[in-house]
N, CA, C and O of each residue as an XYZ file, in Angstrom:
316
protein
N      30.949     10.513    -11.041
C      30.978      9.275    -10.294
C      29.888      8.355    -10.850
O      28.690      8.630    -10.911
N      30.644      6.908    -11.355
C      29.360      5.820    -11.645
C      29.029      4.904    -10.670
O      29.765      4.018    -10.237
N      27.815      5.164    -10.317
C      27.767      4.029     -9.218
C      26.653      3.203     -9.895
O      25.691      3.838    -10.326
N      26.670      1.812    -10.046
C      25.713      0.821    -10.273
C      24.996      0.103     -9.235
O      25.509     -0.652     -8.410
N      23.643      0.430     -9.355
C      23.256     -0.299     -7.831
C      22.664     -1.730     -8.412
O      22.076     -1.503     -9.470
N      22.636     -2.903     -8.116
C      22.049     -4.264     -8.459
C      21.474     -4.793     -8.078
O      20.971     -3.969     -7.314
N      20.889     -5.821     -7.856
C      20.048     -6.747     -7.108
C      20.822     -7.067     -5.866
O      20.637     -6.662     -4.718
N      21.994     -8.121     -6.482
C      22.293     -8.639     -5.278
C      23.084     -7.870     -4.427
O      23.193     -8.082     -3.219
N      23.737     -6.814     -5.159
C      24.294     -5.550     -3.982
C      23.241     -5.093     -2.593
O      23.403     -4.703     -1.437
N      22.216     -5.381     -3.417
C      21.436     -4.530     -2.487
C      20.692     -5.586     -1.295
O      20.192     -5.325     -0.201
N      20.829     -6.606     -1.880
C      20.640     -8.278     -0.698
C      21.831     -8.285      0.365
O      21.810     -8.644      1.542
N      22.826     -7.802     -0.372
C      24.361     -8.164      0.633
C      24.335     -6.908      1.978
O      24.631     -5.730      1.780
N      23.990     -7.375      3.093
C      23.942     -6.632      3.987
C      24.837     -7.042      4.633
O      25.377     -8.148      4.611
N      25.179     -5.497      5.691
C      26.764     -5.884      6.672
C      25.980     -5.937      7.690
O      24.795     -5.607      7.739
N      26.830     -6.472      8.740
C      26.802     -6.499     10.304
C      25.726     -5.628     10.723
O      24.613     -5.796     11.221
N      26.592     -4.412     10.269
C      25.827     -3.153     10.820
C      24.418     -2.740     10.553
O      23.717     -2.140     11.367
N      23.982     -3.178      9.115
C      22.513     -3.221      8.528
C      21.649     -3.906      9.451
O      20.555     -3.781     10.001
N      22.986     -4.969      9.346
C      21.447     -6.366     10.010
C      21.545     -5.811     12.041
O      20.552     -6.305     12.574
N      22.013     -5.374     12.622
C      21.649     -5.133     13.714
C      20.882     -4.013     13.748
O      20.001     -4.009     14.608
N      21.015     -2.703     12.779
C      20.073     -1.926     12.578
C      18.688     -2.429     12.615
O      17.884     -2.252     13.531
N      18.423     -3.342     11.070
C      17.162     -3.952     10.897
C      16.590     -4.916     12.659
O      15.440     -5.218     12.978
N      17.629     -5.112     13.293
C      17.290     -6.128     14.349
C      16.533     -4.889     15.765
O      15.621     -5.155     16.547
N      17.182     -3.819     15.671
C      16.811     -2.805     16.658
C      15.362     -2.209     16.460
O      14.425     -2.293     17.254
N      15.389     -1.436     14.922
C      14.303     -1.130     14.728
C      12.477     -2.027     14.970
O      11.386     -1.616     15.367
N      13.231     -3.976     14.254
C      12.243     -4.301     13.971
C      11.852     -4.614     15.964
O      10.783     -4.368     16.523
N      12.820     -5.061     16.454
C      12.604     -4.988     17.900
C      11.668     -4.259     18.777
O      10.613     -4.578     19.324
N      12.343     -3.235     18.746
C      11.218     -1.659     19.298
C      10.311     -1.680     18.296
O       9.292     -1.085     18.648
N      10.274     -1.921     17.683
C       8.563     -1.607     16.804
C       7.794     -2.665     17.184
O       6.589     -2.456     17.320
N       8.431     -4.264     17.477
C       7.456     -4.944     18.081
C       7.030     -4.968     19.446
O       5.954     -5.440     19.814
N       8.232     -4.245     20.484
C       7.892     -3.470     21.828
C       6.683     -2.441     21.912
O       5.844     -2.312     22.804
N       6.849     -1.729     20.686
C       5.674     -0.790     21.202
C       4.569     -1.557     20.575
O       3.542     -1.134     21.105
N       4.300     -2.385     19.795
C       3.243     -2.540     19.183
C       2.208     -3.483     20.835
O       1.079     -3.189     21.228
N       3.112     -4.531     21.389
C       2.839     -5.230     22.518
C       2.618     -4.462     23.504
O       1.729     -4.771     24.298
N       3.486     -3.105     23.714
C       3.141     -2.150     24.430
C       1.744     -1.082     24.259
O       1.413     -0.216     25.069
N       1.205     -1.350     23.249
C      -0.302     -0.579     23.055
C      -1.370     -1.313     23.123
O      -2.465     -1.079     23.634
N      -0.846     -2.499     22.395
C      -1.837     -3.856     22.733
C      -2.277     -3.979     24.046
O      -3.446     -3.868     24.416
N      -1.218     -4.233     24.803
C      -1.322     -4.120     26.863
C      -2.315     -3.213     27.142
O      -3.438     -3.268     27.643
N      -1.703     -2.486     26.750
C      -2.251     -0.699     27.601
C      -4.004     -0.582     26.780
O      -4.949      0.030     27.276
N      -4.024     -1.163     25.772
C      -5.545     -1.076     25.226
C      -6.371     -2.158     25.940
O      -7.556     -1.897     26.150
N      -5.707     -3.758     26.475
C      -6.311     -4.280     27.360
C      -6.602     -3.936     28.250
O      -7.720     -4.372     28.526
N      -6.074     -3.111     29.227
C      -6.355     -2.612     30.356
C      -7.485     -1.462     30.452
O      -8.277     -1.155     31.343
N      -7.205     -0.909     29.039
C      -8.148      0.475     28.948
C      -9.419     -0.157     28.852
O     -10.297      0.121     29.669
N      -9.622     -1.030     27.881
C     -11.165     -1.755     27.732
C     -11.452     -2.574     29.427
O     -12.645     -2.726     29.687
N     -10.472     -3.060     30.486
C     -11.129     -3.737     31.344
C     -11.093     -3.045     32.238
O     -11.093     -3.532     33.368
N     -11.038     -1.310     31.991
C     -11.514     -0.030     33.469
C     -10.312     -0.090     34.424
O     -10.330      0.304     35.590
N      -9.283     -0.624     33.795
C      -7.934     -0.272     34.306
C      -7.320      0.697     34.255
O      -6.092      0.625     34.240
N      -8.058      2.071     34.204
C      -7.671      2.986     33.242
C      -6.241      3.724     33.774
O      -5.495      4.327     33.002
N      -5.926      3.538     35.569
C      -4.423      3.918     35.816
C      -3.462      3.225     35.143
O      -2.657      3.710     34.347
N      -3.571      1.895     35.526
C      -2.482      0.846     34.801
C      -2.683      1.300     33.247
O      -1.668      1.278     32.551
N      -3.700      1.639     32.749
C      -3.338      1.799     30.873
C      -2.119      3.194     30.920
O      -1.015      3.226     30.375
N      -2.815      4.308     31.804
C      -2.323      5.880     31.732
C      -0.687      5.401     31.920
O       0.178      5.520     31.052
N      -0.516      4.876     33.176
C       1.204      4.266     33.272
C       1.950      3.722     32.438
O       3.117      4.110     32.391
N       1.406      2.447     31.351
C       1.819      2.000     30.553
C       2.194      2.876     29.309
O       3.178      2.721     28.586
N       1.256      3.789     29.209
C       1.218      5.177     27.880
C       2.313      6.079     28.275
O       2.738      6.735     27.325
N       2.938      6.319     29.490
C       3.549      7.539     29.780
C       4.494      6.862     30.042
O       5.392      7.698     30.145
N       4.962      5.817     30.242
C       6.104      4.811     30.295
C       6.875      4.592     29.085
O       8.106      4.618     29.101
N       6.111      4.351     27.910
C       5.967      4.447     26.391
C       6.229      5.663     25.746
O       6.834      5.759     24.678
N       5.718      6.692     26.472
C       6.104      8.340     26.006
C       7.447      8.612     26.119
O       8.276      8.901     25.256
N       7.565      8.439     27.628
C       9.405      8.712     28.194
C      10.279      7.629     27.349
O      11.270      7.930     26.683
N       9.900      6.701     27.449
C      11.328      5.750     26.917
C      11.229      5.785     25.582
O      12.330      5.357     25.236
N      10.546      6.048     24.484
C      10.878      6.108     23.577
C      11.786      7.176     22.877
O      12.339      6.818     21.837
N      11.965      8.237     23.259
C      12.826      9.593     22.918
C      14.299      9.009     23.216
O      15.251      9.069     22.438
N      14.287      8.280     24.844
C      15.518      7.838     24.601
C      15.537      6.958     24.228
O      16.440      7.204     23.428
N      15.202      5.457     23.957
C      15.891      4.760     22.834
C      16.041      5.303     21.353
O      16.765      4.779     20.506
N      15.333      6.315     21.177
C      15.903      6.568     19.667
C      17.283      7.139     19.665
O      18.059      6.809     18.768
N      17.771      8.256     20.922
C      18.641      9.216     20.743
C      19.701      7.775     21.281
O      20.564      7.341     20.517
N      19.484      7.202     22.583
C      20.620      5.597     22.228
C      20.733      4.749     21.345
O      21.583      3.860     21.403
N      19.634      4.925     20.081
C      20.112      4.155     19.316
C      20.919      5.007     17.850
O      21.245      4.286     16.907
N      21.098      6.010     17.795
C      21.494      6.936     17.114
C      22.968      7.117     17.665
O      23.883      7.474     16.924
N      23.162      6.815     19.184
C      24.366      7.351     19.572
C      25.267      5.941     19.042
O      26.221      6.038     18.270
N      24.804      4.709     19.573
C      25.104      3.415     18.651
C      25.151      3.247     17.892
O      25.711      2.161     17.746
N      24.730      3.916     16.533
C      25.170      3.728     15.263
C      26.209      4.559     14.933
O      26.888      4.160     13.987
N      26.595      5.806     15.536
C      27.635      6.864     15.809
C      28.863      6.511     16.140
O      29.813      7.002     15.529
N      29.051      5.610     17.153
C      29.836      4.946     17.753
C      30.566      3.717     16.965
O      31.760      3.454     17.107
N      29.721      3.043     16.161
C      29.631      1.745     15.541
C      30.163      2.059     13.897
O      30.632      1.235     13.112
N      29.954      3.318     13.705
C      30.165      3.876     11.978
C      31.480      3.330     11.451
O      32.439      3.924     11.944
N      31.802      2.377     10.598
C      33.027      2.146     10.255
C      33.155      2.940      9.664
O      34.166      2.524      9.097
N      32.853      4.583      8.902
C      33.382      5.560      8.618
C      34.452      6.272      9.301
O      35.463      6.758      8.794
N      34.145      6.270     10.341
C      34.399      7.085     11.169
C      35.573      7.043     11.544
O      35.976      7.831     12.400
């Protein structure tokens, strides 16, 4: 099998790329705002409101990964 990979092949993104790239970059800027928060609070002796924000952040992240895995599953034009 020859496969040629190119420049602009590799610029040409589908649907499916670009909502990928849109999810990931999403939640990565959720948690980043989400540690930011929780580190404000920790520096101003808020230290329940930080602990809540951290364990809020713990739980929901396992499942958005496994919902966003089930969405790309679902979404596979392979399939």
């Amino acid at each position: 099998m020859n496969t040629t990979v190119t420049f602009s092949g590799i610029l040409k993104l589908t649907p499916l790329v670009l909502q990928g790239y849109g999810i990931v970059i999403g939640a990565g800027g959720l948690l980043v705002i989400g540690a930011l928060i929780e580190k404000h609070f920790a520096r101003n002796a808020q230290i329940v409101i930080a602990e809540r924000i951290s364990a809020i952040i713990k739980a929901s992240l396992p499942f958005g990964v496994i919902a966003t895995l089930i969405y790309f599953v679902l979404n596979n034009p392979l399939l």
